[in-house]
Structures are given as C-alpha cells and as structure tokens.
C-alpha positions as CSV (number, residue, x, y, z in Angstrom):
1,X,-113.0,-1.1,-66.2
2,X,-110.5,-3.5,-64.3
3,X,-108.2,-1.3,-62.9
4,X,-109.6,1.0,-59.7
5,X,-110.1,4.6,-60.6
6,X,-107.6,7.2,-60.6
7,X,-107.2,9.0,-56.7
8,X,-107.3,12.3,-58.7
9,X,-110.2,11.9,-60.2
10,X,-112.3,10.6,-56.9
11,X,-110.8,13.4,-55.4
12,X,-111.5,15.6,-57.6
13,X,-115.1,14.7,-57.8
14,X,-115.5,14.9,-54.0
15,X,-113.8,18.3,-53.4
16,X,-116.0,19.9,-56.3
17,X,-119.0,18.3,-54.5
18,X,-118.1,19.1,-50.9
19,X,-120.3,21.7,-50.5
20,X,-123.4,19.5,-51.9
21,X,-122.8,16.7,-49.0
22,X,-123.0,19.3,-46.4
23,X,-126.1,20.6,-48.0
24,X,-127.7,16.7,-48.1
25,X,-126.2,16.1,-44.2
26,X,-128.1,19.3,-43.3
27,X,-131.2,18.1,-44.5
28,X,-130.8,14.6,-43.1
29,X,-129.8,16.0,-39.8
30,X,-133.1,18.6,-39.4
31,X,-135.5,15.3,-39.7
32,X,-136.4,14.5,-36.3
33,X,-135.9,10.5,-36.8
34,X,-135.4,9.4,-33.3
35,X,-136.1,5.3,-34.0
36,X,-140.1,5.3,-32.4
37,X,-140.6,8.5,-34.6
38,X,-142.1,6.2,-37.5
39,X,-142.3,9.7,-40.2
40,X,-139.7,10.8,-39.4
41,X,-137.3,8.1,-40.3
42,X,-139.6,7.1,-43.2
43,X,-139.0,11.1,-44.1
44,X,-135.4,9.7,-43.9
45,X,-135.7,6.5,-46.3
46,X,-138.1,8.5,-48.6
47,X,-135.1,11.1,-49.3
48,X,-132.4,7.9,-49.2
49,X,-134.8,6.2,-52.0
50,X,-135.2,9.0,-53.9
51,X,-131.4,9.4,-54.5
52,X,-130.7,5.7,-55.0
53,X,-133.0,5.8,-57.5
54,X,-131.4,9.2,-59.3
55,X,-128.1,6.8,-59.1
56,X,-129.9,4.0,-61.1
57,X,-130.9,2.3,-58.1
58,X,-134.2,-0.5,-58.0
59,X,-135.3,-0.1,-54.8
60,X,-137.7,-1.9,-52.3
61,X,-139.4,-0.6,-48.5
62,X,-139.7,-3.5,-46.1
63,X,-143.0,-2.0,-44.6
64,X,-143.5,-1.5,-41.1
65,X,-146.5,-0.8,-39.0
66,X,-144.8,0.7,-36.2
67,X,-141.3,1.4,-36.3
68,X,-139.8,3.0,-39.9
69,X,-139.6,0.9,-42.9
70,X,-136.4,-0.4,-43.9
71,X,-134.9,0.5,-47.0
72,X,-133.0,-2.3,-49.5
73,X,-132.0,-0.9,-53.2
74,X,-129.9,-3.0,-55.4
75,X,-127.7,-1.7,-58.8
76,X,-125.6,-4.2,-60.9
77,X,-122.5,-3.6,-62.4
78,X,-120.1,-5.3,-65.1
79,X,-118.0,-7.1,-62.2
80,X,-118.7,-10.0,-60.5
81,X,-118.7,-9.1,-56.7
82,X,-121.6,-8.0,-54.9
83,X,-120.9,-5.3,-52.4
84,X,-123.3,-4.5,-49.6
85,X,-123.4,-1.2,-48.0
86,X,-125.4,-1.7,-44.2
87,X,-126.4,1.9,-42.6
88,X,-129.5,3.1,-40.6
89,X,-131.7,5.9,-40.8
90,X,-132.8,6.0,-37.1
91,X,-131.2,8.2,-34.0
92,X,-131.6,8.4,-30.6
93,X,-132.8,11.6,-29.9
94,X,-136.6,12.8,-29.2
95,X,-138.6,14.5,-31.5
96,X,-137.6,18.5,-31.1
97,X,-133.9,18.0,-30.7
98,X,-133.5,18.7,-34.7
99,X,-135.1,21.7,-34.4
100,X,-133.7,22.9,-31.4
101,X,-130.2,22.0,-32.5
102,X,-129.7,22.8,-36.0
103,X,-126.1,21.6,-37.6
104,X,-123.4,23.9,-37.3
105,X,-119.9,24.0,-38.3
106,X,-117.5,24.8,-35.4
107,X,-114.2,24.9,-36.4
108,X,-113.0,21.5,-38.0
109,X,-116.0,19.9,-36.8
110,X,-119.7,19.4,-38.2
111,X,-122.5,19.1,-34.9
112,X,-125.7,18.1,-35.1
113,X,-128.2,15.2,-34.0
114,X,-127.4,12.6,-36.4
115,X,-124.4,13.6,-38.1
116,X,-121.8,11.2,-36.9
117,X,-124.5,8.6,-36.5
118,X,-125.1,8.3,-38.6
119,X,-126.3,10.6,-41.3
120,X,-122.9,11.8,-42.5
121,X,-122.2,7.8,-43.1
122,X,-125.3,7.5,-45.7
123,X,-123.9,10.2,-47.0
124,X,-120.8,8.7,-47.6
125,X,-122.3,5.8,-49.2
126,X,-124.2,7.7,-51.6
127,X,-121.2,10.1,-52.8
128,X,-118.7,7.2,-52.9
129,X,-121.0,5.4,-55.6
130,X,-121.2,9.0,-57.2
131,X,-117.6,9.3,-57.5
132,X,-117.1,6.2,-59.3
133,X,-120.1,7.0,-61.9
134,X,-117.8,10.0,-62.6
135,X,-114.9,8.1,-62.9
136,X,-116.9,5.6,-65.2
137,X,-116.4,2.9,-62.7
138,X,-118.6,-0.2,-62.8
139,X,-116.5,-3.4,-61.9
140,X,-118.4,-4.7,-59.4
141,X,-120.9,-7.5,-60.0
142,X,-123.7,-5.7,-57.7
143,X,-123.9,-3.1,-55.0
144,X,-126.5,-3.7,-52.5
145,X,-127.3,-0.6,-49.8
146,X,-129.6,-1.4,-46.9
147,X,-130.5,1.1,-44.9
148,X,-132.8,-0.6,-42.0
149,X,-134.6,2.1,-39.6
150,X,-133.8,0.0,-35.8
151,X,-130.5,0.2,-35.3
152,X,-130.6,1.7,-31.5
153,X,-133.5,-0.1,-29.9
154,X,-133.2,-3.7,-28.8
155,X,-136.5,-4.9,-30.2
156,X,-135.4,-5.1,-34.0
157,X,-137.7,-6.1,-37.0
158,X,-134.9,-5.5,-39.6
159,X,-132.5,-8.5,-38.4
160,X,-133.7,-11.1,-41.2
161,X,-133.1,-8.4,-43.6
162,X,-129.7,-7.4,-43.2
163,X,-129.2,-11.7,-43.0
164,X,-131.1,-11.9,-46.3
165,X,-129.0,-9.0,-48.0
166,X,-126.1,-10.3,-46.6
167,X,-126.6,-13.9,-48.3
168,X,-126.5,-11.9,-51.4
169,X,-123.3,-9.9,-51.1
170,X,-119.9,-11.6,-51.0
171,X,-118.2,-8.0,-49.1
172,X,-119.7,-5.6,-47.0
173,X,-119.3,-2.5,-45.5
174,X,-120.6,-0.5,-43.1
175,X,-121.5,3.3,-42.8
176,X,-121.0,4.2,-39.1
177,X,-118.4,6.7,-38.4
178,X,-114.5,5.9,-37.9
179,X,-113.3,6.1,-34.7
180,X,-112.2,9.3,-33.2
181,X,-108.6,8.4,-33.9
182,X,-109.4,7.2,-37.4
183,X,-109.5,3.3,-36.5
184,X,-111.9,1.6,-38.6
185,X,-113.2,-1.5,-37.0
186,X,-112.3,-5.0,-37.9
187,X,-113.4,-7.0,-34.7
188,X,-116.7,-6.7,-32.3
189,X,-117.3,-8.6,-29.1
190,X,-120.6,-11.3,-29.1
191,X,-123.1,-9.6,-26.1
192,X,-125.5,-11.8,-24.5
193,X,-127.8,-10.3,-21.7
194,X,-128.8,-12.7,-18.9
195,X,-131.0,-12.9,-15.4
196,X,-130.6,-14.7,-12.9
197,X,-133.4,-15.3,-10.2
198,X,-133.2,-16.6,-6.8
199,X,-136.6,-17.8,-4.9
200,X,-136.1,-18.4,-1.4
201,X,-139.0,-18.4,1.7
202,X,-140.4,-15.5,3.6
203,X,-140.2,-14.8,7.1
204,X,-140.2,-12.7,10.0
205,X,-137.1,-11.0,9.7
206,X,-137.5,-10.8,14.1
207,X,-139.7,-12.9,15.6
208,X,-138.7,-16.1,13.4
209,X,-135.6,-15.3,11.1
210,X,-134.9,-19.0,11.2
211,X,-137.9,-19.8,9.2
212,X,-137.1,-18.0,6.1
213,X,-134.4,-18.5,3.5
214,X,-133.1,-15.4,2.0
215,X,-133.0,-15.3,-1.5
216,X,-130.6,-12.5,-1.6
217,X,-128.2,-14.1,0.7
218,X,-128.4,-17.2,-1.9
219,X,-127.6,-14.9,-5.1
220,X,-125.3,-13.1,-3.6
221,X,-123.1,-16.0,-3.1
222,X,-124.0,-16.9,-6.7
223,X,-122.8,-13.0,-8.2
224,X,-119.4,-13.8,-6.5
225,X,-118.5,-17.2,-8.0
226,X,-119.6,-15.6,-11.7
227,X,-117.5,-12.3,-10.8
228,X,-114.7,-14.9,-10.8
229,X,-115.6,-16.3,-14.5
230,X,-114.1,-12.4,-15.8
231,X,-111.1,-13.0,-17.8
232,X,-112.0,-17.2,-18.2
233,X,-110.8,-16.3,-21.6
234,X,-108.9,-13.6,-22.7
235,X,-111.6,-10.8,-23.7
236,X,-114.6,-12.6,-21.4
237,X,-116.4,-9.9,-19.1
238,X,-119.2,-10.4,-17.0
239,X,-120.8,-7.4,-15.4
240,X,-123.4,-7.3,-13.3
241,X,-125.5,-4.7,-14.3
242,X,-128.5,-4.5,-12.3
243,X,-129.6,-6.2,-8.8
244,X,-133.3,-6.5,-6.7
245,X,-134.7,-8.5,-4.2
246,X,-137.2,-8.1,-1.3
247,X,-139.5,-6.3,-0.2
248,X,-138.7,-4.4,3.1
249,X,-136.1,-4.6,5.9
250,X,-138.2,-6.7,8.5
251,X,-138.6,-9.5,6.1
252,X,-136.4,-11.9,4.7
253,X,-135.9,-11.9,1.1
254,X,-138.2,-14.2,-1.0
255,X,-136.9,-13.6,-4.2
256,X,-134.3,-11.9,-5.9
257,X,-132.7,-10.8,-9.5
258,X,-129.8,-9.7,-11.0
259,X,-129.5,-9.0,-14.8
260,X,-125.9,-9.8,-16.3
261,X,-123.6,-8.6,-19.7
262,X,-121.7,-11.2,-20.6
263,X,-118.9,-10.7,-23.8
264,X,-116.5,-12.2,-25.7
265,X,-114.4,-12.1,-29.1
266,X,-114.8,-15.5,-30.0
267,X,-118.3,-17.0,-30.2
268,X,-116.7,-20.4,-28.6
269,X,-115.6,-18.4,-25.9
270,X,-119.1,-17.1,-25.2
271,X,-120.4,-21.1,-25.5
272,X,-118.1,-21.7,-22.6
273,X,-119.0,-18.7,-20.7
274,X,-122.7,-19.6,-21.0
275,X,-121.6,-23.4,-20.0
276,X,-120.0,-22.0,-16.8
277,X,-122.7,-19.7,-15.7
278,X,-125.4,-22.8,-16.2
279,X,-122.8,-24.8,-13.7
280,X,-122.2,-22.6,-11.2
281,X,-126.2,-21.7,-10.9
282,X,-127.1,-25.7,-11.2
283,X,-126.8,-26.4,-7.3
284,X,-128.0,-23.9,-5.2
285,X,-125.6,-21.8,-3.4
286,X,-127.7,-21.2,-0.1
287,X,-129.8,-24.9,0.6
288,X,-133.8,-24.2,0.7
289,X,-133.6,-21.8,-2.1
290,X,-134.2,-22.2,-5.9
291,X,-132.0,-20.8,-8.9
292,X,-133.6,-20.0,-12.2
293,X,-131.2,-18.8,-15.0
294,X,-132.9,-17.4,-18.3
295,X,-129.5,-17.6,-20.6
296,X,-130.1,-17.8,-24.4
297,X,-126.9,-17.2,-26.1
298,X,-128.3,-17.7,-30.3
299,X,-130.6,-14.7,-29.1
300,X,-127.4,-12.5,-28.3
301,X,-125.6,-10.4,-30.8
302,X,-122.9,-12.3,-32.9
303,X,-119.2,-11.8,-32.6
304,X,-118.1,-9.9,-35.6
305,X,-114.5,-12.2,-35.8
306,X,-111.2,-10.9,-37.8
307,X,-111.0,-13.5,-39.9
308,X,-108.4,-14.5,-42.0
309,X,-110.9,-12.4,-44.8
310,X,-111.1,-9.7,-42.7
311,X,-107.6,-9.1,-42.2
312,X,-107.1,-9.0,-45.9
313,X,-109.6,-6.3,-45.7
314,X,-108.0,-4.8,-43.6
315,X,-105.0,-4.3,-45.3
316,X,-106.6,-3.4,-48.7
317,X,-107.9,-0.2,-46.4
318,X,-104.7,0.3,-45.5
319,X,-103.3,0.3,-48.7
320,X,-105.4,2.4,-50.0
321,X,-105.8,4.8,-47.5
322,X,-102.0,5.3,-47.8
323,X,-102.3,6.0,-51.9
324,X,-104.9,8.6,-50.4
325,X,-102.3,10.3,-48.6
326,X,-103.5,8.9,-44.7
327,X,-103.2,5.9,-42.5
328,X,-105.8,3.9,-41.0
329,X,-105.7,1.0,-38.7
330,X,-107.8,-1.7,-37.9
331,X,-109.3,-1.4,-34.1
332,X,-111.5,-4.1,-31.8
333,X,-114.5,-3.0,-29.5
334,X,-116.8,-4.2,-27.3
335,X,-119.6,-2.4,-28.3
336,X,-122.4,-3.8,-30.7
337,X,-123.2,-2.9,-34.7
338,X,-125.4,-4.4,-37.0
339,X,-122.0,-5.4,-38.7
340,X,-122.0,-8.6,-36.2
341,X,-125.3,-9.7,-38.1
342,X,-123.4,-9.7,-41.2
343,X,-120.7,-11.5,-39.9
344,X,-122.9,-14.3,-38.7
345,X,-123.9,-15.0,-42.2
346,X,-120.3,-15.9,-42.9
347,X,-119.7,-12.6,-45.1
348,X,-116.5,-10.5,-44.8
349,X,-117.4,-7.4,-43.1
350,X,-115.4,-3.9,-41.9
351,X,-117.0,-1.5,-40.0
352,X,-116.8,2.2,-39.5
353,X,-116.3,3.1,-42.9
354,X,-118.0,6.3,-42.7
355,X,-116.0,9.5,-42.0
356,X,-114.1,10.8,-38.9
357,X,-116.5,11.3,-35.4
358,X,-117.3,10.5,-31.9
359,X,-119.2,11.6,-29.1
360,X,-122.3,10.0,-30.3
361,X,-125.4,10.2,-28.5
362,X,-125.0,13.6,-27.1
363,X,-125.4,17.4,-27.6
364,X,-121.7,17.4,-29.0
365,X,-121.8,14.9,-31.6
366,X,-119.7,15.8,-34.4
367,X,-118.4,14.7,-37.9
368,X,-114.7,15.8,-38.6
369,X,-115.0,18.1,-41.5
370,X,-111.5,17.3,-43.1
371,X,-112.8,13.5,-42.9
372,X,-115.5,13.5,-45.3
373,X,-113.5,13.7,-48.9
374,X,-110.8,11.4,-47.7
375,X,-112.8,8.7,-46.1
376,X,-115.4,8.9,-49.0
377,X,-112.7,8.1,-51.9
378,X,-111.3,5.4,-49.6
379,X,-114.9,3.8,-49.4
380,X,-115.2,4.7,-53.2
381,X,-111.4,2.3,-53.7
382,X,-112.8,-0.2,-51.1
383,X,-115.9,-0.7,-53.6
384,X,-113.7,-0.7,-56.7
385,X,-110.9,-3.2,-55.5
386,X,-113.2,-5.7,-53.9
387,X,-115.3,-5.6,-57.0
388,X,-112.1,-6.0,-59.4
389,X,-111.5,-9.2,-56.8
C-alpha cells in the first residue's frame, strides 16, 4: 500500500478496541515497576514481548544484572523507512503504590501509577501498529520499538542502545504522553550538571581569623559572576542548585561546594556556556584559595534541536491531526527525554506522541480518556506517512 490508511478505518479499529487498551493499561499499571524493582519491570517487558511477538514481532532482551532488561523487537515491512518507536517500562514509584492505588476512571480522566508515564504510551505504540494490520497497512521499510527499563534514574545502562537502534531507523518517535494542553514536543534543552569546589585554609575563626582563607567567601564570589552568565544566550540558565562548605561557625571555611544545572537549546550554546564557566573559575576569586571545576559537557544530555527535519515533522502532525478532526502544536521544554539521545545520533525525532496527560510523578497522575483513540490513529498516520516517504 502507498497511500496512508483511511481515518475511518483507524478509527474505527480503535473505538471497537477501546475497551481492550484500558484492559492492557490496567494490567501494566498494577506491576509495581518502580526502575530498582528489577521483576517488576522485567514483569513489564515480559508482557511488552509477548505482544510484539503476537504482532509478528523478532524480539531481543538486552540482559541486565541489576536494573530491568531492556527490550528491542524489530518487524519489516514492504516500505523502505525504518521507524523507531523509543518508550520505557520503568516508574518512579516504590514497590506497594500499585497495589495501594489501583487505576480508576474519574470522570474524563484515567489515574493510576504509570498511566501517563508511561504505560498508556506503550500502549499507544502497540495499538497504533494494530490499527494499521487492520487496515492492511505495511509501507514502511522496518518498525523498530525499544522499550529500555532506566528512563528515570541518572545511572543508565540502556544509553548505547537507544544510539544503536537509532543508527538503524531513519524517524523516530517517542511514547511519552502529550502535553497537558495537547503540545507534542519538537525541541528539548541540553542539561549538563556541574560542581564547583573551592579549597581555602583553616583557621581560628577568633583568636587568628587572619590566618585562614575562607573558602566560602572565595566561591561565593565565584556563584555571583556565573549568576551573571543566565541569559548569555537566549535559552542559557544556570541554577545553582545545591551549596556546602565548612564545618562550624568558629572556623573559617576550608572548603566549599556548590553543584550547578546549566541548559541550553543549542548544543553550541552549551560549548560556550561551559567555556565561560571554565574562565570565570580559572583565577581565583578570593587570593590563597584554590578552584577546582569538574565540568564535562559530552557526559550531559544532548539538545534534542528542531531541525529543519523536525519541523517537517512537525507539520505532517499537524496535518494529520487536522484530517483527525484536532489540532496539535509543536512545544519546547527544558526538561530531559531519552528523545535527546536519539537526536544526538542525527535522527529526526518528535516527542510526546503518546496520548493526552500530566501531573506525572504524583498520586494524581492521569491519562485523558478522550485522548487515547485520537492520538493513537495520529501515531498510526505518523507511521504510515513517514514510511510512504
């Protein structure tokens, strides 16, 4: 087929299948598979397998000894695009909160542990490939779905995974919800954590205050020449997120620390941010004292850019969100998503692709109900217009 699939079929499909999604996200969402939970997010990634496979899936676990395994399953089509799907099986919450908060529908919202993020978005993934078996859609050259089990601890072992699956796929998309308003996202800041560490010289903060050097004095003077570095370029933020130093009031400071977020849209912005920072801390700011900065930008997460690809994304989603009856638009954050690793590899990416929620993280997180068929036929058009090329 090389024409995308009739709206009313996808729809159709969808609507008649509602009731089965909400059936799968309850059973996703009463797994406790908070990330260091290793059987419960393999409990995750067994069910996930287990469907990829009924969908003609080949499927592969990227073991892990500690944390869950990772999940990569690959299908090929009659196209000649290769489509990558990115979600996680991992949440945030301990084990007990499943049990003790079972999903419920409240209105025109879905809550439960999970659901928005991001449960209902694997969900997606898996009912959007549905659809277009239904509709005897297979125009794309592969579809590759990764569904790693790290995505909300720092420490990741999944990273040259999603690079490698991204290498093969010429699109990708990811699962995490929309926006509360809608937005899906087409632009995420580069985030690189930093310390800086002052050492100065101990003394009698009484008898002999003169014979010390306080290394908080000298980083405080340092913390307000890098406040000044906010806004260097349009999008740059510094905060400074955490501050120690010394021991107790009667002695002057030795040695002191403060832990910094830098961000910034453009990863050349954040080069020059990271040039700036190593300037200002070069020399000293208080004399007898010694600065140490541990800055290591390639170890950062990467900007996810709107590229001149990803604007054409963009408006595909647009398009066809409007043939679907709704309007989406295309929204920059600040916060971090696995999507960044994707477009490090130089691979057209969108983000948020899933259906309609917010609030994640927290006793109220919710999926919008009216979200889920809409937003799953516009992932299902997505797949079938990038794969027609």
């Amino acid at each position: 087929m090389n024409r995308l699939p009739d709206n009313a079929i996808l729809l159709a499909y969808l609507n008649n299948h509602l009731d089965h999604f909400l059936a799968d996200l309850r059973t996703l969402t009463a797994l406790e598979a908070g990330t260091h939970h290793k059987p419960g997010v393999d409990a995750v990634q067994d069910w996930l397998q287990a469907r990829l496979e009924r969908l003609g899936f080949t499927c592969q676990r990227d073991r892990q000894p500690v944390l869950g395994d990772n999940l990569v399953a690959s299908r090929t089509g009659q196209g000649g695009r290769r489509i990558m799907l990115l979600g996680h099986a991992d949440t945030v919450f301990p084990v007990g909160t499943a049990a003790a908060r079972p999903l419920t529908i409240q209105g025109a919202n879905i809550l439960a542990p999970g659901a928005c993020d991001m449960k209902a978005g694997l969900l997606t993934g898996l009912y959007a490939i549905a659809a277009l078996d239904a509709a005897g859609f297979t125009g794309y050259g592969a579809l590759n779905f990764l569904c790693v089990s790290d995505e909300e601890v720092h420490e990741r072992c999944s990273l040259p995974l999603i690079r490698q699956v991204a290498r093969q796929s010429d699109v990708a998309f990811t699962l995490e919800a929309a926006r509360a308003n809608g937005d899906i996202v087409t632009a995420r800041k580069t985030a690189v954590w930093a310390k800086l560490r002052v050492f100065g010289k101990a003394a009698h903060a009484g008898v002999e205050p003169e014979k010390g050097r306080s290394a908080i004095v000298g980083l405080l003077r340092h913390l307000l020449a890098i406040d000044k570095l906010n806004g260097m370029r349009e999008g740059v933020t510094v905060n400074i997120g955490r501050i120690e130093g010394g021991t107790q009031p009667n002695v002057v400071a030795e040695a002191a620390l403060a832990e910094l977020d830098l961000r910034a849209w453009r990863t050349q912005d954040m080069l020059d941010l990271a040039a700036a920072l190593r300037a200002e801390t070069a020399i000293p700011a208080l004399p007898g004292t010694r600065t140490e900065l541990e800055l290591d930008v390639a170890s950062g997460m990467p900007a996810m850019e709107r590229t001149p690809a990803v604007a054409r994304l963009e408006e595909l989603a647009q398009e066809l969100a409007e043939s679907l009856g709704f309007t989406v638009k295309g929204a920059s954050t600040g916060g971090a998503s696995d999507a960044s690793f994707v477009a490090a590899e130089g691979v057209p990416v969108l983000d948020g692709l899933g259906p309609v929620g917010g609030l994640d993280h927290s006793p109220d997180e919710y999926v919008e109900l009216d979200s889920i068929v809409p937003r799953t036929a516009l992932l299902a058009q997505m797949i079938a217009a990038v794969g027609i090329g």
